[in-house]
C-alpha angles and dihedrals in degrees: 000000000000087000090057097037085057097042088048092046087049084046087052094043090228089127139039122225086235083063087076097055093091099027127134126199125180119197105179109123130166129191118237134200094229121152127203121213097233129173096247089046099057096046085053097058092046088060096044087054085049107037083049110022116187108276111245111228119244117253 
């Protein structure tokens, strides 16, 4: 995708190859397990506690 994102910018003559000479890229990602706290997210877990409530337990 970098590779395609830098050919269409030298197509489009909106960089220069020189503009390469000093350039970084850093390629390390990691996947994380973060939830955000969305709308659509919250009134789902609100159905899922009322379409299936805790079971009491029988005295």
């Amino acid at each position: 995708m970098l590779r395609a994102t830098w050919e269409a910018g030298l197509k489009m003559k909106a960089i220069k190859p020189s503009d390469f000479a000093g350039m970084n890229v850093g390629t390390t990602v990691q996947t994380k397990e973060i939830r955000f706290p969305t709308e659509v997210r919250l009134c789902d877990r609100v159905r899922e506690r009322l379409v299936n409530p805790p079971q009491q337990a029988s005295i």
